[in-house]
C-alpha positions as CSV (number, residue, x, y, z in Angstrom):
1,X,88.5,105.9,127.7
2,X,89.8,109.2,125.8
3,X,93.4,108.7,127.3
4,X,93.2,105.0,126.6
5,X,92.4,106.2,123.0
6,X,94.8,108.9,122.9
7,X,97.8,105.9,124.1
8,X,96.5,103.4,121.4
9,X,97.7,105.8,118.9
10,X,100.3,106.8,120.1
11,X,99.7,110.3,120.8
12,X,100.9,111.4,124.3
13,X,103.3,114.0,123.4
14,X,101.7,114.8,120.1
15,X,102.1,113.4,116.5
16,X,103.7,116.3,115.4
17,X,106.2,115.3,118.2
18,X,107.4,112.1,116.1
19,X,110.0,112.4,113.4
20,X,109.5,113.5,109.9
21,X,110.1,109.9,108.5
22,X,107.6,108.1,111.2
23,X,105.1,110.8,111.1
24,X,105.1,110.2,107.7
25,X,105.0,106.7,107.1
26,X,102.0,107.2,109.8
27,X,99.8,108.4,107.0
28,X,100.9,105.2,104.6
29,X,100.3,102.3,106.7
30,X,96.4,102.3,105.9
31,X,95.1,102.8,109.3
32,X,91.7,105.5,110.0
33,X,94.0,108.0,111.3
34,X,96.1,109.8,111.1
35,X,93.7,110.0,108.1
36,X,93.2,113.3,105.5
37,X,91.7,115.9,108.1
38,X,95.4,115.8,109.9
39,X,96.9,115.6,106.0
40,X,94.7,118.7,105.2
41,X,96.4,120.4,108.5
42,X,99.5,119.5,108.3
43,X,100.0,121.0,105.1
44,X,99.0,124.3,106.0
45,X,101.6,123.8,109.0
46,X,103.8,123.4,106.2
47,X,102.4,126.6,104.3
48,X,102.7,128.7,108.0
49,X,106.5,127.7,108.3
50,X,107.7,128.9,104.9
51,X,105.3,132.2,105.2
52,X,107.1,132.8,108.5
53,X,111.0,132.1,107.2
54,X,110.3,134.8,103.7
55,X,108.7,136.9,106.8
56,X,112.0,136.8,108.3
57,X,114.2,137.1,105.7
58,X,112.7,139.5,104.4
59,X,112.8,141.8,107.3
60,X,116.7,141.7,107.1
61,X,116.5,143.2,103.9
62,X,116.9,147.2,103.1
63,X,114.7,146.9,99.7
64,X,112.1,145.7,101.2
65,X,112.1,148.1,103.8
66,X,108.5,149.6,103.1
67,X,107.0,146.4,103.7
68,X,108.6,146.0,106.9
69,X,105.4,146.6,108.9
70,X,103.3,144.7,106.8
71,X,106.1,141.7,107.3
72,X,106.0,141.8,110.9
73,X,102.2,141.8,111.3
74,X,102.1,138.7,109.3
75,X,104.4,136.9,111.3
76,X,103.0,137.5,114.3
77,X,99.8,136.2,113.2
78,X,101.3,133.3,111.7
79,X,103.5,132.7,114.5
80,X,100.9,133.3,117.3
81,X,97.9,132.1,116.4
82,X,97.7,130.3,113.1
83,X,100.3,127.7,113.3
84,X,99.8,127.1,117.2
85,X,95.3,126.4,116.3
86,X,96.4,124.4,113.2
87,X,98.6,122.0,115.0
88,X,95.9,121.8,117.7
89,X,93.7,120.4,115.0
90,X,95.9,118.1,113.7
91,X,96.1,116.5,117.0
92,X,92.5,116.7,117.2
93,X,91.4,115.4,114.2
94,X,93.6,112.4,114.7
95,X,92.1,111.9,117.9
96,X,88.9,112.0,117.4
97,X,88.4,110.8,113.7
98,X,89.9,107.8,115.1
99,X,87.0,107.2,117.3
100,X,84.6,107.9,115.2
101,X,86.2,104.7,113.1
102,X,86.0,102.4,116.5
103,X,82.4,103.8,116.9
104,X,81.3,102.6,113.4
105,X,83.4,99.2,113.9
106,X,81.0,98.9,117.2
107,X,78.0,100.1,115.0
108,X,78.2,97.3,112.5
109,X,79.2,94.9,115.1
110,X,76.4,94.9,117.2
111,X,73.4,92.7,117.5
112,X,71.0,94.8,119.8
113,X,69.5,97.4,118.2
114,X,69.6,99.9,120.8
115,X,73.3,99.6,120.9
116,X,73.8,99.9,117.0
117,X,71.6,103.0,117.4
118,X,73.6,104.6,120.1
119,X,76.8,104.3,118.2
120,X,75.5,105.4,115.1
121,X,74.6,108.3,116.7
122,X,77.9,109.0,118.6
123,X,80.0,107.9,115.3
124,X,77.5,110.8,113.6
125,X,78.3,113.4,116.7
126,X,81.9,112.8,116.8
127,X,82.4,113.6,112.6
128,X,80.4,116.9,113.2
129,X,83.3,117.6,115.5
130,X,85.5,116.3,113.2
131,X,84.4,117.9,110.2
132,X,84.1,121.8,112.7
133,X,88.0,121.0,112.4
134,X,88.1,120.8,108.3
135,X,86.0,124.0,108.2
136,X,88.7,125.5,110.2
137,X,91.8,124.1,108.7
138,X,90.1,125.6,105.3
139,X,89.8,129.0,106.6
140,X,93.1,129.0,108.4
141,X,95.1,127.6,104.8
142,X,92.7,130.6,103.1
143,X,94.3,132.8,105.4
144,X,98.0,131.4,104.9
145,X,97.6,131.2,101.1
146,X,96.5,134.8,101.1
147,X,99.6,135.9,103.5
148,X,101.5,133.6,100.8
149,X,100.6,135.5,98.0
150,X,101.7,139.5,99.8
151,X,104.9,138.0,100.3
152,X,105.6,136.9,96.9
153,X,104.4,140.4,95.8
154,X,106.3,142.1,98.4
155,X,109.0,140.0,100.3
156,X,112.4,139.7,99.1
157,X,112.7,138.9,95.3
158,X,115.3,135.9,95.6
159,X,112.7,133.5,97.7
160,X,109.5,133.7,95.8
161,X,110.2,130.3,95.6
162,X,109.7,129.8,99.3
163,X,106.9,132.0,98.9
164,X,105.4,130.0,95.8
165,X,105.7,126.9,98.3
166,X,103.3,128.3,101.3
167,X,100.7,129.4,98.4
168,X,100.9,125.9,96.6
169,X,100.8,123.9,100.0
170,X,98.1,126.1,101.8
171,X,95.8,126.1,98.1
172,X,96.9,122.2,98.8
173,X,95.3,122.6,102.6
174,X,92.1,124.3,101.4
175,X,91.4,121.9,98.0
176,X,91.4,119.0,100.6
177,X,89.6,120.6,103.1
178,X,87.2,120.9,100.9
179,X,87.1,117.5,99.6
180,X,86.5,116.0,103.5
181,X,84.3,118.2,104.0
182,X,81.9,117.6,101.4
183,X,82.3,114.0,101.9
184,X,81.5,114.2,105.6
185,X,78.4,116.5,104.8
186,X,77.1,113.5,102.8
187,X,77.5,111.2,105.6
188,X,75.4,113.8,107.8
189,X,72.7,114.3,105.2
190,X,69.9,113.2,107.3
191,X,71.3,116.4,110.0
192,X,70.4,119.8,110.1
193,X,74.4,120.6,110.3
194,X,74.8,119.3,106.7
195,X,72.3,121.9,105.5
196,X,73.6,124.3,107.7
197,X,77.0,123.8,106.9
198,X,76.5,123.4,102.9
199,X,76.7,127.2,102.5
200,X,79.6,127.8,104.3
201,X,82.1,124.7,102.4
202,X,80.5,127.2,99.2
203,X,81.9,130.0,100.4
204,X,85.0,128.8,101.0
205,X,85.4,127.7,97.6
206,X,84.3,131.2,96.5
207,X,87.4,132.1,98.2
208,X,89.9,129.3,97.0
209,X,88.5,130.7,93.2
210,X,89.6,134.1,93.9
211,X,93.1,133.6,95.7
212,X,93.6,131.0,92.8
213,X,93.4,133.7,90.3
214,X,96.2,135.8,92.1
215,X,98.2,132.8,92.7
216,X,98.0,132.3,89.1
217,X,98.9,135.2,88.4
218,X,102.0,134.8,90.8
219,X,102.8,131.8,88.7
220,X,102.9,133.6,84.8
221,X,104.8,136.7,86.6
222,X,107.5,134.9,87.4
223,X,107.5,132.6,84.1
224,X,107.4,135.5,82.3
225,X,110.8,136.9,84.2
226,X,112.3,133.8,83.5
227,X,111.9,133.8,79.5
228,X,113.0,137.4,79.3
229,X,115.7,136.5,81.4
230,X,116.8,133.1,79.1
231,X,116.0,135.3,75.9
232,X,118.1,138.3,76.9
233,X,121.2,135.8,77.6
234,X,120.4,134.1,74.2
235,X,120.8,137.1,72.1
236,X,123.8,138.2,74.6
């Protein structure tokens, strides 16, 4: 059943396999999945790749030299085990979220109560899962957007740009985590996860506040440099 799942959507070799274009008209053909959960993920992929390219160009440059170390442990634990766990997810959370739609098509479906029960209680089982993923796409993007924000401070001056892109699309991740998974929580209201888990979705926007400030602060830094810089030429 999971494999004949897995073929229905097309999946063997991955999403992330597809093209850009067909992965992403994927997302805009209004079917259950790939649905936000992978969206959430798949911008922090995004986020991961343009932490990892300022990582590396960075690295070839002298001026940044002191940072060097800092650079290389960032990259490897972008590289090694951020990215790799994030596109796992993705994969996952297209996977199963889809099943958990077939599950509540089954639900409303059925005439037997037993049977509406039982699939109630899988569909219910199977967003837990689901939603275990959001929880850790959020915490992953935290941990991108954070990486995101040393290499603007410290990576090489000319792409802060790039590095303006992983903090805007990993902020992006977390924000949308964060929407699904209070959402989902809702769903589960009845469960003890819901309760469980309402604490920890809190926490994470603790930390989204707190990285926003420095992104923020990323933002009127470079603003700044650019009026001086339009001003100086002006009374040049």
């Amino acid at each position: 059943m999971e494999q004949e799942a897995i073929e229905g959507l097309g999946l063997v070799g991955g999403l992330l396999e597809r093209p850009a274009s067909q992965l992403l008209n994927d997302f805009g053909v209004g079917k259950a999945s790939p649905g936000s959960g992978s969206a959430a993920a798949l911008l922090s992929i995004l986020a991961a790749k343009m932490v990892i390219t300022v990582c590396n160009i960075s690295s070839r440059k002298d001026e940044c030299l002191p940072y060097h170390k800092n650079f290389s442990f960032i990259l490897s634990k972008v590289t090694k085990e951020i990215e790799p766990r994030l596109r796992d997810l993705f994969e996952s959370d297209a996977r199963d979220f889809e099943r958990v739609v077939e599950l509540r098509v089954q639900r409303d479906s059925a005439v037997d109560a037993n049977e509406k029960a039982k699939c109630s209680r899988e569909s219910l089982d199977l967003l837990q899962v689901a939603t275990d993923y959001t929880f850790e796409v959020a915490e992953l993007s935290l941990s991108i957007m954070g990486y995101g924000i040393n290499m603007f401070d410290d990576g090489w001056h000319a792409i802060r740009g790039d590095s303006g892109v992983a903090i805007s699309a990993a902020m992006s991740g977390v924000m949308s985590s964060i929407f699904i998974i209070n959402l989902n929580l809702k769903t589960l209201r009845r469960r003890k996860y819901a309760l469980d888990n309402l604490k920890r979705c809190q926490a994470i926007q603790s930390r989204l506040e707190e990285l926003q400030l420095k992104a923020f602060s990323c933002v009127a830094s470079i603003s700044s440099e650019s009026l001086k810089s339009i001003q100086l030429e002006l009374v040049g």
